[in-house]
C-alpha positions, 0 to 999 in steps of 0.5 A: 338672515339680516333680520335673524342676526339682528333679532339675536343682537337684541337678545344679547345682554347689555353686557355681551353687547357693550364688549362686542362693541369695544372688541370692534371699535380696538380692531377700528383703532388697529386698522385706521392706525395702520391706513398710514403706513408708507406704500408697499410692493404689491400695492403700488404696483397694483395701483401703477398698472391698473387702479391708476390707469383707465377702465378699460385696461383696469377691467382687461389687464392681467399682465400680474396677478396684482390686478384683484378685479373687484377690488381694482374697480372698486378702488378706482373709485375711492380713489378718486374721492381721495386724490389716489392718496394711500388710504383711499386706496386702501379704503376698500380693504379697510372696510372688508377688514373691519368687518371681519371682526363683528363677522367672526362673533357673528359666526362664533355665536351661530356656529359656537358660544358667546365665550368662543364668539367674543374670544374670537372676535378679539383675537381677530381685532388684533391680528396683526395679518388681518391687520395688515391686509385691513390696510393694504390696497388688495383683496386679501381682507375681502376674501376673509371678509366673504369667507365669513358671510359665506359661513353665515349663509350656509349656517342658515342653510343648513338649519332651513333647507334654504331659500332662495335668497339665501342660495343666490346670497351664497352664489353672489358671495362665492363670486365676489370673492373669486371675482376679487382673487382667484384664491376664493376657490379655497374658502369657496369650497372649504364652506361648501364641503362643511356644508356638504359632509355637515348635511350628510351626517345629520340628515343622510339620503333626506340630505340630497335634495340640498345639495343638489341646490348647493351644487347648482348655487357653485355652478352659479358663482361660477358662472357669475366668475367666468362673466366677471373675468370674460374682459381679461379672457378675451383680451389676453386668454384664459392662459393669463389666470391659470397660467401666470408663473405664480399659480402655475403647477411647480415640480413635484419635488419643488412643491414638497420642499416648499410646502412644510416651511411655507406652513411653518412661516404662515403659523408663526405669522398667524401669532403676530403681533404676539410674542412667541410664547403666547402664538404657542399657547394659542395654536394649542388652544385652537388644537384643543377646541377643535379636538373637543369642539362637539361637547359645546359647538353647533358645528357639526363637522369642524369648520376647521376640519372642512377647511383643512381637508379641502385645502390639502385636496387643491394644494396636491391638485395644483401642486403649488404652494402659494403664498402665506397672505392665502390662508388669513381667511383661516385666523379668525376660525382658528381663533374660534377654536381658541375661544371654544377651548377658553369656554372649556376651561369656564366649565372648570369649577375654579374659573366659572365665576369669571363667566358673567365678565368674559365680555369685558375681559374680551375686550380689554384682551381685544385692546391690550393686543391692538395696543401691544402690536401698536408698540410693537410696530408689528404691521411696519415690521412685517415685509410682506408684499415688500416694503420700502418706508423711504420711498415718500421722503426720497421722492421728496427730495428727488423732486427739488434736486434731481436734474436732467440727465440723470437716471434714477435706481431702484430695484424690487421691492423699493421701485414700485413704491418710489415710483407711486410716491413720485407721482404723487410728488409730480416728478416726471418718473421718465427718471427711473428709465432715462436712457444709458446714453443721456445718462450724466448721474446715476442716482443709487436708491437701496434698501436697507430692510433687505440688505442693499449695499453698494457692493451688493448692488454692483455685485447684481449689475445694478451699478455700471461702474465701468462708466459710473463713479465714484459712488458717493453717499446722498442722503439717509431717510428711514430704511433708504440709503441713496447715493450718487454716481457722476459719469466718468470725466472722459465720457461726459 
């Protein structure tokens, strides 16, 4: 499959390849520029709980559902080349995120045309979830990444009958990516019924021979899976994965009240770091390639059908809706579908001159929405998976004027941060659990992004004002307010 791609890369016109390359280096430049960002929620608890700790508790641990098994061990390792420092730890996620952008023009061109492919591409550089997940230290971009390779495989498959190296590609893949999270299933088994229905309608019963080696490559993958996650089975159950509070089956009514809104939020995330406008006209342009994909695609059966039907059968299976970070796997076939409605319009007589420079425009389109999300702050300004941008300057400050007694206060999502950032500050983090007993000061840290105050925080019982008090203002650093609370004069 290398040597096939890489024989029509050499195909290409000096044009086509001089605007892939760009559209690859503006999703670098997007990427590498959100590798800085601060610390957030999900990932510094990934990090504190296993990436940070030992092998063994990095390969048996599922306490949360944070723990993406692959990724964790891969980023143990970068993160010791990096000192645990935020990149290192993202560095994994970057590399799988970057390669979504020349994997979904290499989709594109197999499965669509050079203009949908480049759109595509471009599309996806910018993306401000891809974007994200690019430079977060979880599985989220690897899941794309495989998802992507997976269609690539099965293209070849289904124009071959397939090899053997191409079945043990799609098996290793499928694994990797249900290894990494168990949310694989959904694009695992999306690729696979495209593959299936796309096989039956063009060959019919002469079909059956494949799919019998495409179930026998599922039941591999899956095997492989169960290896990867045999340490956590047995040291904790198989209740662990399938029975944590955030896969486990909601009630019926729950999951209908959650499922419409959930689908809303994730559309509307799928448009960033565009405005509202222009996410519009993107959905109606996907909604409009995919209705006339079979007058310019290679599809077959759409992919984004495949992957639609397939989601709805597992979501009414498990009756769970998860989380809006699941379906980024999806964005850049949908921006596949975008680029099929732009070649479209290419066909009209008035715009067909613009053909020849559909590479350049790609690309400028490509930089003008890195450079637009860049301004934006569109990746600082999304609080998925929680952010806290106060943390490093607070655990800064903490490590030169905190003194014994006293106990530090954070809540979700502003604790995991703060707790990785005191490490990295070589502050003894027993702070953030001094006993109530030893405790001389309390040291308040909120969260303005999400609407911390002091009167919210004694509202929860985060403060104890029966023995704290006054509350008194601290210091201000980004979205951190932090204030101080001496014990009460007749009790110290």
């Amino acid at each position: 499959m290398i040597d096939a791609l890489r024989r029509w890369w050499h195909d290409e016109d000096e044009t086509t390849r001089f605007g892939v390359a760009a559209i690859v280096v503006a999703g670098l430049v997007a990427r590498a520029a959100a590798l800085g960002q601060p610390m957030r929620y999900d990932e510094s608890v990934t990090y504190l709980y296993f990436i940070g700790r030992s092998w063994y508790t990095a390969a048996t641990s599922y306490q949360f559902p944070n723990n993406h098994l692959l990724y964790t061990l891969v980023a143990k390792v970068t993160a010791a080349l990096g000192g645990a420092a935020p990149w290192s730890l993202r560095l994994p996620a970057f590399a799988a995120g970057a390669a979504v952008v020349p994997l979904t023009y290499a989709v594109g061109r197999v499965l669509y045309t050079r203009t949908a492919a480049l759109v595509g591409a471009a599309l996806a550089a910018a993306a401000t979830p891809l974007v994200l997940y690019s430079a977060n230290a979880r599985g989220y971009s690897v899941v794309a990444a495989a998802y992507l390779a997976l269609l690539l495989v099965a293209a070849h498959i289904r124009a071959g009958g397939g090899t053997l190296r191409q079945w043990a590609a799609f098996a290793v893949v499928g694994a990797a990516g249900m290894a990494t999270i168990p949310v694989m299933l959904y694009p695992l088994g999306a690729v696979a019924l495209w593959l299936a229905l796309t096989l039956v309608v063009e060959r019919g019963r002469q079909a059956v021979p494949v799919l019998a080696a495409l179930a026998a490559a599922l039941a591999a993958a899956a095997a492989l899976t169960l290896l990867a996650y045999l340490p956590i089975i047995h040291v904790n159950g198989f209740a662990a994965l399938v029975g944590n509070k955030f896969v486990v089956a909601s009630s019926w009514p729950a999951f209908y009240r959650q499922l419409l809104p959930s689908l809303g939020f994730t559309l509307a995330s799928w448009a960033q770091p565009y405005p509202a406008l222009v996410g519009a006209l993107l959905a109606a342009a996907a909604a409009v390639g995919v209705a006339r994909s079979a007058r310019l695609s290679r599809e077959g059966v759409p992919v984004l059908v495949a992957a639609g039907v397939w989601s709805a059968v597992l979501l009414v299976a498990t009756h769970r809706v998860p989380f809006a970070r699941t379906w980024i796997w999806v964005i850049p076939v949908a921006a596949l579908a975008a680029g099929t409605a732009a070649d479209l319009k290419l066909r009209w007589p008035l715009v067909a001159k613009a053909g020849p420079f559909v590479p350049v425009i790609a690309a400028v389109a490509a930089f003008a929405g890195v450079a637009w999300g860049l301004a934006t702050d569109a990746v600082g300004q999304s609080t998925d998976t929680g952010v806290f941008a106060g943390a490093q300057p607070v655990a800064n400050a903490l490590a030169t004027r905190a003194q014994p007694g006293d106990r530090v206060l954070a809540w979700i999502p502003s604790n995991a941060p703060l707790q990785y950032y005191l490490l990295r500050a070589g502050v003894d983090t027993a702070l953030l659990s001094t006993p109530d007993s030893a405790t001389m000061r309390e040291i308040i840290v909120l969260n303005a992004r999400y609407d911390q105050t002091v009167s919210w925080a004694i509202a929860v019982g985060m403060v104890d004002t029966a023995h704290f008090g006054p509350v008194a203002p601290a210091m201000h650093a980004r979205d951190a307010n932090v204030y101080v609370a001496e014990r009460k004069g007749s009790e110290r």
